[in-house]
N, CA, C and O of each residue as an XYZ file, in Angstrom:
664
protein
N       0.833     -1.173      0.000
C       0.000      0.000      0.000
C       0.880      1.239      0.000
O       2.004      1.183      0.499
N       0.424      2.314     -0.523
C       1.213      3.626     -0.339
C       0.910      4.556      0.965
O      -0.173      4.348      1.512
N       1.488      5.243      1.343
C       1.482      6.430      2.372
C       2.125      7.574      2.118
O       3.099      7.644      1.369
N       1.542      8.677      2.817
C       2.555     10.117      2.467
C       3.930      9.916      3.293
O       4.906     10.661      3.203
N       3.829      8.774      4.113
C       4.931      9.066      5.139
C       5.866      7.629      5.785
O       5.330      6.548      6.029
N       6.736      7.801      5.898
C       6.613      6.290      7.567
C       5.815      6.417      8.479
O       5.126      5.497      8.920
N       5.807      7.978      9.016
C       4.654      7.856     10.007
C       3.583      7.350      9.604
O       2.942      6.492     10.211
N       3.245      7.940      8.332
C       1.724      7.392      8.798
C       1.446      6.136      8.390
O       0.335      5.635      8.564
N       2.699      5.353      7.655
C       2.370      3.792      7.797
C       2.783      3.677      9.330
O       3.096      4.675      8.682
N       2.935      3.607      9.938
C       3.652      3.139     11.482
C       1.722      3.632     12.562
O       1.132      3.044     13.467
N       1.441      4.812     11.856
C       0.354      5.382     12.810
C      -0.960      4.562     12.405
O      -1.997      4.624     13.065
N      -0.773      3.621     11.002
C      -1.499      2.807     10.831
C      -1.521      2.193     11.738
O      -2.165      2.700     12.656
N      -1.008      1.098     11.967
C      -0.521      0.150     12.334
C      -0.965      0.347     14.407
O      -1.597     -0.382     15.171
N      -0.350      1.478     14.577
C      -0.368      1.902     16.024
C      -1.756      1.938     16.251
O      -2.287      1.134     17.017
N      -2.350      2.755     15.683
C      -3.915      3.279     15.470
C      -4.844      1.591     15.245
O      -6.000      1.629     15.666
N      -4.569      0.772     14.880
C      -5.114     -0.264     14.063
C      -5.192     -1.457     15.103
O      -6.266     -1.982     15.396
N      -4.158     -1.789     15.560
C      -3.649     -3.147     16.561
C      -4.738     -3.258     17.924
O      -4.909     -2.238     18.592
N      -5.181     -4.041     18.156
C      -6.212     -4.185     19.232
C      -5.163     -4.616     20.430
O      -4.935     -5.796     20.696
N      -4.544     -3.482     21.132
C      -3.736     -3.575     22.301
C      -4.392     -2.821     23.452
O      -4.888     -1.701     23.325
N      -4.353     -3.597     24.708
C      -5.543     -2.893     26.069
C      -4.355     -2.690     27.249
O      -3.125     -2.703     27.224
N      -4.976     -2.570     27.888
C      -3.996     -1.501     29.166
C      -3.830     -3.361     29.911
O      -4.575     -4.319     30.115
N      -2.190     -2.963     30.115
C      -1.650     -4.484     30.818
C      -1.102     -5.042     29.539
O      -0.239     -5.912     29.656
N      -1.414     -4.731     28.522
C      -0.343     -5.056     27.152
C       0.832     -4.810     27.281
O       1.090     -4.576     28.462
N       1.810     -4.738     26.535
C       2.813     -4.186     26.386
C       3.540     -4.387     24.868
O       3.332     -5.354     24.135
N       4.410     -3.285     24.575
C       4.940     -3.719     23.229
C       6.414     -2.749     23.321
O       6.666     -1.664     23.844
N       7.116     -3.617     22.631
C       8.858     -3.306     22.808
C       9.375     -2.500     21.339
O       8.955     -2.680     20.196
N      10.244     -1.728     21.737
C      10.692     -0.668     21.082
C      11.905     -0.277     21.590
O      12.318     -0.791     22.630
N      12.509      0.523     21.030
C      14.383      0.509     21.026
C      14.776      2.297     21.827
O      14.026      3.222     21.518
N      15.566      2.474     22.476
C      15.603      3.516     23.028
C      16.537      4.333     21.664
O      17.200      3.652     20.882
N      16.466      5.607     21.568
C      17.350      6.760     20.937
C      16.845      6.256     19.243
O      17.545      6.521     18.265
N      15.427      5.447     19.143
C      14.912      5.250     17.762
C      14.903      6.851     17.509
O      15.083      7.764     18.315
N      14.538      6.896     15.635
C      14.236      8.244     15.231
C      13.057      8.387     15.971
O      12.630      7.402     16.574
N      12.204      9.919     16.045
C      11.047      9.845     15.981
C       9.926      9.625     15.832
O       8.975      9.925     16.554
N       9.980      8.706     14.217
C       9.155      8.284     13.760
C       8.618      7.337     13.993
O       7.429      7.160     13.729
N       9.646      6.184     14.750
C       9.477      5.041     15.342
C       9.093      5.036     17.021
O       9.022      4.053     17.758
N       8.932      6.079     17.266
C       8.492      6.411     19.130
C       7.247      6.998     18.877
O       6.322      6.530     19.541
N       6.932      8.043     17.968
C       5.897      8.737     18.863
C       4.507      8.222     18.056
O       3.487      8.871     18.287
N       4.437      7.296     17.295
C       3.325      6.986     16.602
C       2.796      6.000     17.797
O       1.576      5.838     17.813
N       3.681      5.213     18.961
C       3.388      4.570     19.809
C       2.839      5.062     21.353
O       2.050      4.604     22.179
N       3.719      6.264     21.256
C       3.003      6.642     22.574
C       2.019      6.995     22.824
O       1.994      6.915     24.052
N       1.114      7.359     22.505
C      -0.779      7.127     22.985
C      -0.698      6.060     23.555
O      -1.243      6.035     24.658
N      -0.141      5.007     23.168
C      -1.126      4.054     23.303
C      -0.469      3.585     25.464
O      -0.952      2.838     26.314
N       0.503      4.323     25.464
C       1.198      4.499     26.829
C       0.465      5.419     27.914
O       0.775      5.489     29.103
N      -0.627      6.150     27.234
C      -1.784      7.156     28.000
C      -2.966      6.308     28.546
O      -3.829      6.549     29.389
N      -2.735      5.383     27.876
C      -4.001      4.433     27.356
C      -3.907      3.124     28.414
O      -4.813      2.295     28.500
N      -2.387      3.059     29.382
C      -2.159      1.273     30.529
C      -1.442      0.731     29.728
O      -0.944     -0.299     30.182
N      -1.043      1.069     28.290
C       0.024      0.077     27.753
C       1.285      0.174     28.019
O       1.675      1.284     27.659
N       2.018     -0.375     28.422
C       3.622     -0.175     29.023
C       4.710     -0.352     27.618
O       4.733     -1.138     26.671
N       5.429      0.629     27.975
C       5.882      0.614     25.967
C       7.100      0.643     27.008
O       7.484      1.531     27.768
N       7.639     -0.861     26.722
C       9.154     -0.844     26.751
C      10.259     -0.795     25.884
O      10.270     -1.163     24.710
N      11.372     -0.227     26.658
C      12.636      0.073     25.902
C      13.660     -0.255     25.948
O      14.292      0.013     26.970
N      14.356     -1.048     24.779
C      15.180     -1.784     24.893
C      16.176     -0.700     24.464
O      15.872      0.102     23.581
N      17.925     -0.656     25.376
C      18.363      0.330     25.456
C      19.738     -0.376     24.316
O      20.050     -1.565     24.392
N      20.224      0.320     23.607
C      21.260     -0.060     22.728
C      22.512     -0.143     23.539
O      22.676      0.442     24.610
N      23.437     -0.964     22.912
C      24.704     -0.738     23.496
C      25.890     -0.795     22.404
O      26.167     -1.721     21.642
N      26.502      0.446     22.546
C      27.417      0.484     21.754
C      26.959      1.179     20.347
O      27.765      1.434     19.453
N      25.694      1.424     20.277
C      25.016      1.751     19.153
C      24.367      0.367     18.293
O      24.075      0.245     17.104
N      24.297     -0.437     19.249
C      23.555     -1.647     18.569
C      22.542     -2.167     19.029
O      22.143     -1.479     19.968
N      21.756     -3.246     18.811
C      20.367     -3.538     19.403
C      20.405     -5.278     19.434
O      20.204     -6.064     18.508
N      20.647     -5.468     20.470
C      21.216     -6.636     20.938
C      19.797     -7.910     21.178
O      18.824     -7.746     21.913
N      20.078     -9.076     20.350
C      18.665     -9.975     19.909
C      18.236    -10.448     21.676
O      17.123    -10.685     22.146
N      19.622    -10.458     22.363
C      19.222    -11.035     23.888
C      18.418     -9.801     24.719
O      17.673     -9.807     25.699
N      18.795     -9.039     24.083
C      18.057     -8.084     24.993
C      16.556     -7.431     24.456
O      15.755     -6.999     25.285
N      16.283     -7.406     23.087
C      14.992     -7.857     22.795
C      14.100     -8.429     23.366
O      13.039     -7.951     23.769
N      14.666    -10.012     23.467
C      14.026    -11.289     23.907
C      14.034    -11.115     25.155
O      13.339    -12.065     25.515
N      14.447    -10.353     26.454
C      14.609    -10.212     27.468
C      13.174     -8.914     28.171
O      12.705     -8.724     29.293
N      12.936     -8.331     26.880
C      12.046     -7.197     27.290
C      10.675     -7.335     26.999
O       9.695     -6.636     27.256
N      10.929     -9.024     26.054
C       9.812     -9.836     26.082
C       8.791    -10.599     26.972
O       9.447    -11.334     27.710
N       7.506    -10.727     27.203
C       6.982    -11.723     27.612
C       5.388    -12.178     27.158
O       4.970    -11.904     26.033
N       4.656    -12.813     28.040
C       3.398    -13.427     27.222
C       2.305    -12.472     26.876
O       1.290    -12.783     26.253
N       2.786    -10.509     27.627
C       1.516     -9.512     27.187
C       2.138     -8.707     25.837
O       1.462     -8.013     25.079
N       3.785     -9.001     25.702
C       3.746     -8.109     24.484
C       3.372     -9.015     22.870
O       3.587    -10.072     22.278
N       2.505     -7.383     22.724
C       1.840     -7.333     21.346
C       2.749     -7.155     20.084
O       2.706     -7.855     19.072
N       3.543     -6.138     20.311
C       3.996     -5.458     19.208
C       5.828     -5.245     19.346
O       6.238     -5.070     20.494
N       6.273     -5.252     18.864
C       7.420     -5.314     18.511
C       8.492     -4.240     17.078
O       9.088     -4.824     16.173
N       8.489     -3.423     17.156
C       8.664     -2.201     16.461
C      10.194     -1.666     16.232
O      10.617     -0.966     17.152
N      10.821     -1.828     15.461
C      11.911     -1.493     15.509
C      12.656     -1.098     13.793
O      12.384     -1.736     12.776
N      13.640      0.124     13.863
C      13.997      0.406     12.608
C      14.981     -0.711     11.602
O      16.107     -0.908     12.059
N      14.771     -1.163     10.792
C      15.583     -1.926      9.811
C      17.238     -1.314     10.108
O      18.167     -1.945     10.613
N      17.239     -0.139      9.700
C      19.050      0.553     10.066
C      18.647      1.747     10.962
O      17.943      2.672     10.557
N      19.148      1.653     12.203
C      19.308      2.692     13.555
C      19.905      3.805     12.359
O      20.742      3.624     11.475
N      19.131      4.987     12.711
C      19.535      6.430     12.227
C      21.028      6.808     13.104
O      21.756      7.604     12.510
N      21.288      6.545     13.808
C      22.212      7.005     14.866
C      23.392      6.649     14.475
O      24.271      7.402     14.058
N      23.457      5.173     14.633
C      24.634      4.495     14.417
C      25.000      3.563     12.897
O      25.987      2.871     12.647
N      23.907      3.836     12.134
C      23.811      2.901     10.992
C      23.837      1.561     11.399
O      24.340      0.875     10.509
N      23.371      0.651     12.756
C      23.045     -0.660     13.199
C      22.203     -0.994     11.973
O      21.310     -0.281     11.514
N      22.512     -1.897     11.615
C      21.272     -2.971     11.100
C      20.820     -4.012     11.649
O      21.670     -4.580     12.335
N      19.677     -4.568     11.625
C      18.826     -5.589     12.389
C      18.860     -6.532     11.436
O      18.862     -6.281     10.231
N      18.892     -7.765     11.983
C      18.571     -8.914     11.117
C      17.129     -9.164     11.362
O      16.739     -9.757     12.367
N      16.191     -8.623     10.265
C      14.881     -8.943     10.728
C      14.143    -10.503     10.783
O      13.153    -10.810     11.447
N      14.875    -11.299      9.954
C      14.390    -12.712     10.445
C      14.818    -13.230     12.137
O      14.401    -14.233     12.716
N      15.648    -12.320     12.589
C      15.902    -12.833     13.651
C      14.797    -11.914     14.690
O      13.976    -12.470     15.419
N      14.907    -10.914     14.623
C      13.662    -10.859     15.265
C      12.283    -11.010     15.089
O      11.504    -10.975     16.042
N      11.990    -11.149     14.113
C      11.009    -12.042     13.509
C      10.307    -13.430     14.324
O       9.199    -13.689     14.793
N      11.350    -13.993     14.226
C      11.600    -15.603     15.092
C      10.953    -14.832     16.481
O       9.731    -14.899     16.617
N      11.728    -14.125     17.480
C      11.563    -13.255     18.342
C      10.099    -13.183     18.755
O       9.563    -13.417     19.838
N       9.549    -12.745     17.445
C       7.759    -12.170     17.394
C       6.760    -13.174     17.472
O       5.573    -13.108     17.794
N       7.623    -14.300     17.042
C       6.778    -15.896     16.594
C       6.623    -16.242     17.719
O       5.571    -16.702     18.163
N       7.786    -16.047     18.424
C       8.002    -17.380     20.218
C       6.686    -15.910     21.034
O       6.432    -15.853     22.237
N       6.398    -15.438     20.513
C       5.568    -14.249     21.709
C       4.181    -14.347     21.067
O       3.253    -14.050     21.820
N       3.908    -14.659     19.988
C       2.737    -14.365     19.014
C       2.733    -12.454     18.978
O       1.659    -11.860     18.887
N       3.709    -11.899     19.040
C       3.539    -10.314     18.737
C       3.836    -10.251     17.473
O       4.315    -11.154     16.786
N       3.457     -8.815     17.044
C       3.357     -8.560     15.714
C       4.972     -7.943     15.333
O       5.604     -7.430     16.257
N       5.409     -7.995     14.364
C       7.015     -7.146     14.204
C       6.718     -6.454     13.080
O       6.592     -6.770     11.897
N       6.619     -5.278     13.793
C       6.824     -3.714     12.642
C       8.174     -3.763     12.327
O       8.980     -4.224     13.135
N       8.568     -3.267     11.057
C       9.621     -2.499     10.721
C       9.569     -0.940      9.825
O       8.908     -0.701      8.814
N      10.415     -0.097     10.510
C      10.814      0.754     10.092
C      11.605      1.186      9.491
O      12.482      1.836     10.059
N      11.633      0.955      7.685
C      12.492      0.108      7.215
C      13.213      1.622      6.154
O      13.795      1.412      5.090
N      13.009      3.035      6.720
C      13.393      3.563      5.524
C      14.423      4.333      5.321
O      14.626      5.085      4.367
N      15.509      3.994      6.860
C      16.935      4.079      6.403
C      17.730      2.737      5.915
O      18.924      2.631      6.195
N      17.063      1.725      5.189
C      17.427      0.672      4.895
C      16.968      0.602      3.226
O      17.701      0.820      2.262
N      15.850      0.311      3.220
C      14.983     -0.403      2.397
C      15.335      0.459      0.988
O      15.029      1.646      0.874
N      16.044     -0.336     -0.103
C      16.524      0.153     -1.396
C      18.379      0.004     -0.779
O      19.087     -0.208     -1.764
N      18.521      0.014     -0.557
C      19.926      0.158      0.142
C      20.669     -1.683      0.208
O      21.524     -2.322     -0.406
N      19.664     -1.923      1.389
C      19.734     -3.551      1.359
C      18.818     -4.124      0.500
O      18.093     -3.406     -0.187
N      18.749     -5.569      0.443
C      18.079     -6.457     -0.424
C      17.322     -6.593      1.230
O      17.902     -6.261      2.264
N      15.816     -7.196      1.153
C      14.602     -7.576      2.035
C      13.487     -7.835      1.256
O      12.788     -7.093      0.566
N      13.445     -9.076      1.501
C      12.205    -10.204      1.343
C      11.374    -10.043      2.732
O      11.678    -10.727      3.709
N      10.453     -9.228      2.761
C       9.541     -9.037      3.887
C       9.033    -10.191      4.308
O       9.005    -10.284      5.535
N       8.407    -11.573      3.409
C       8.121    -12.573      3.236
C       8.952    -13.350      4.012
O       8.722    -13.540      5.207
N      10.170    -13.949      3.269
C      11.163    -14.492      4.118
C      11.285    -13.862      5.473
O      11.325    -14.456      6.551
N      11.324    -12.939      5.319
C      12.162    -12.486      6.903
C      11.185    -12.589      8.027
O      11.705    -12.667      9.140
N       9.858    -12.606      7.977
C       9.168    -12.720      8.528
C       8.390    -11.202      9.139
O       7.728    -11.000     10.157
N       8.742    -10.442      8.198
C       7.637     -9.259      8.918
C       6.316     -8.876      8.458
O       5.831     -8.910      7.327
N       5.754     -8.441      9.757
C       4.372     -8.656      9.843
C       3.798     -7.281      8.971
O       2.989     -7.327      8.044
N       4.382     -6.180      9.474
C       4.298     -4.730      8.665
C       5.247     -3.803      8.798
O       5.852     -3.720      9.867
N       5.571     -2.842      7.596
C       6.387     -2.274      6.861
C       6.220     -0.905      6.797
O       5.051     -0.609      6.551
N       6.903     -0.038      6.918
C       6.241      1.487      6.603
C       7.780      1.713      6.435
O       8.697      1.420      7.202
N       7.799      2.404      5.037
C       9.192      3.757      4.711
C       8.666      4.294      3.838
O       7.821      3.777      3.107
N       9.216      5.796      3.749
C       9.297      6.706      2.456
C      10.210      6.518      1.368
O      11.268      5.891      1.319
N       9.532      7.249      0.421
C      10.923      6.559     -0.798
C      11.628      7.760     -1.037
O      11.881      7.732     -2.241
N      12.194      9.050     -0.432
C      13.042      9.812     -0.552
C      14.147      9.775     -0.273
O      14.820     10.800     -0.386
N      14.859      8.275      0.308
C      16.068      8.209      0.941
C      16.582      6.857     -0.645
O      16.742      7.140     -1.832
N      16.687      5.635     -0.034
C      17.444      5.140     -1.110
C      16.558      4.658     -2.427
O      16.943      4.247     -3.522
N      15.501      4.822     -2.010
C      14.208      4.288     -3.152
C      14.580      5.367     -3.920
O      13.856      5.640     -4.878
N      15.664      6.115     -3.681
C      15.402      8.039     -4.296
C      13.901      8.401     -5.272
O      13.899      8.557     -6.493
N      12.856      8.466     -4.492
C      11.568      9.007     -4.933
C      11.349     10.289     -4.187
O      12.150     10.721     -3.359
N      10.209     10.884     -4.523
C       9.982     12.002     -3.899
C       9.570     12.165     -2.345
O       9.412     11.159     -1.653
N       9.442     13.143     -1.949
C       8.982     13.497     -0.882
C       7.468     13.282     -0.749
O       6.645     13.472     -1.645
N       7.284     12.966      0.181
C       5.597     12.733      0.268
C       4.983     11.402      0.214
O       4.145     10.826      0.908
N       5.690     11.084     -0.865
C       5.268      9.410     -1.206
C       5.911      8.182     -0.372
O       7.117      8.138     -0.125
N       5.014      7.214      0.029
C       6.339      5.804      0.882
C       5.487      4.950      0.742
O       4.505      5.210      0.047
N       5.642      3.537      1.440
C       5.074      2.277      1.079
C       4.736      1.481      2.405
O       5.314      1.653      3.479
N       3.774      0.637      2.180
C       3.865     -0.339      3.088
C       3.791     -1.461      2.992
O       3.535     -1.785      1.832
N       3.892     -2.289      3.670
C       3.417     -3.597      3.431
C       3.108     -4.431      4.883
O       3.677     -4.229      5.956
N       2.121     -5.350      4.623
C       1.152     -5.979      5.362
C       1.206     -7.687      5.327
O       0.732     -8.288      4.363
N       1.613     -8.154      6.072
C       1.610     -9.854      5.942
C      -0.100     -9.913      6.096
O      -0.905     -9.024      6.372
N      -0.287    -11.413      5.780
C      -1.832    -12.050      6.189
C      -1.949    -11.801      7.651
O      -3.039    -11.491      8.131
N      -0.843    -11.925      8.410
C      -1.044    -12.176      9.909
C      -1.648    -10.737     10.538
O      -2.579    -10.578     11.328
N      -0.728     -9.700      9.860
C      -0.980     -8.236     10.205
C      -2.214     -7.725      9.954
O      -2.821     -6.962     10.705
N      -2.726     -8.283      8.536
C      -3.612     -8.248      8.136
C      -5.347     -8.783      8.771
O      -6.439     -8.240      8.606
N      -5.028     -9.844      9.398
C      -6.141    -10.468     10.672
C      -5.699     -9.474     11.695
O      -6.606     -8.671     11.911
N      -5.053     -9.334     12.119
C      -5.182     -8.237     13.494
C      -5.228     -7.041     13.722
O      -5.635     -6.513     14.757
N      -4.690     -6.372     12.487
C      -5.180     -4.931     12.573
C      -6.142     -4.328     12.569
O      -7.017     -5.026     13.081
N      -6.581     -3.231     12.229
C      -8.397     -2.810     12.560
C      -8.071     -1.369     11.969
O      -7.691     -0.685     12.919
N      -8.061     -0.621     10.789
C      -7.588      0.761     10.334
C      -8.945      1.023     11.170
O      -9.978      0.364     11.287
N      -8.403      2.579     11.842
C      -9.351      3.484     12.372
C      -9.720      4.169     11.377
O     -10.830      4.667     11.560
N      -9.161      4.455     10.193
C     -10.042      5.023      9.764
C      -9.821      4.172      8.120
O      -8.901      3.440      7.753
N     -11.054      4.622      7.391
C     -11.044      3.366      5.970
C     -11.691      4.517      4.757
O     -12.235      5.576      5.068
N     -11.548      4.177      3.763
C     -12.255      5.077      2.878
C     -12.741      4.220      1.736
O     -12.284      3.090      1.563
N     -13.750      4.795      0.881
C     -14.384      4.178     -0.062
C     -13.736      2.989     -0.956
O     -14.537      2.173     -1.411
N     -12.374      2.817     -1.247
C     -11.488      2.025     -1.617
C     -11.514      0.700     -0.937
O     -11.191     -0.397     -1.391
N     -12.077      1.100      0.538
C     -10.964     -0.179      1.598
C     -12.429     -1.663      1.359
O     -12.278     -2.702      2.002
N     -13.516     -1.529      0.541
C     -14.618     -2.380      0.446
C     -14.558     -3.165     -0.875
O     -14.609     -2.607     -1.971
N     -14.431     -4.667     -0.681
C     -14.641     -5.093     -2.081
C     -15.558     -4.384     -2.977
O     -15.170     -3.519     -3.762
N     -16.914     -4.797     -2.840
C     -17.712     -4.580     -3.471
C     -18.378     -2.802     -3.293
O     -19.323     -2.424     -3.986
């Protein structure tokens, strides 16, 4: 699907996910913006948005799996850290999302055109980047993408004449 933004694929997604107070969903400390604040409502709301803290400028799979347990939902993290240029192996956290049944966002658009990613293979659930960085497209325009799985659990708040088969 297209978007004007990452955010607003990510605010999909945030906006969409049926997560209740006593949930929780994991996220990376010193992410860009784009990857924090589409989540925090939902921290106004009883959801505990934990943060997994980098070290060294990296994002360590044990410590992921450590900030894990049986209430987190969501799992959110950038493809390449803006900071440090980290890259994530997203099949590995992927795997990660499977052992929890949470969903794994990626924020894929200091990466995506840059690296090769099979969303498929790797196992992610949903996708949001702009294509002004290595996609070199314009401003305004970005992409998303949606597994089947993401696809059963999400809920868009909002839908427009398009979103109905018939």
């Amino acid at each position: 699907f297209f978007v004007r933004s990452t955010s607003q694929g990510l605010g999909i997604a945030a906006t969409g996910i049926p997560i209740r107070e006593g949930d929780n969903l994991v996220l990376v400390d010193r992410e860009f913006p784009a990857n924090l604040r589409p989540w925090m409502p939902l921290g106004r709301r009883g959801v505990e948005l934990r943060r997994v803290r980098q070290r060294d400028g990296r994002v360590r799979i044990d410590d992921l799996r450590a900030a894990m347990d049986a209430r987190t939902r969501v799992l959110s993290i950038s493809f390449v850290q803006f900071l440090s240029g980290f890259r994530v192996d997203p099949a590995a956290v992927a795997g990660l999302c499977r052992e929890h049944d949470a969903l794994f966002i990626l924020d894929a658009i200091q990466g995506l055109g840059a690296f090769p990613l099979d969303v498929e293979a790797a196992g992610v659930d949903f996708l949001a980047a702009d294509a002004h960085k290595w996609m070199l497209g314009p401003e305004g325009v970005g992409l998303g993408y949606a597994s089947p799985r993401a696809l059963e659990r999400i809920q868009p708040a909002l839908e427009g004449w398009l979103a109905v088969e018939r």
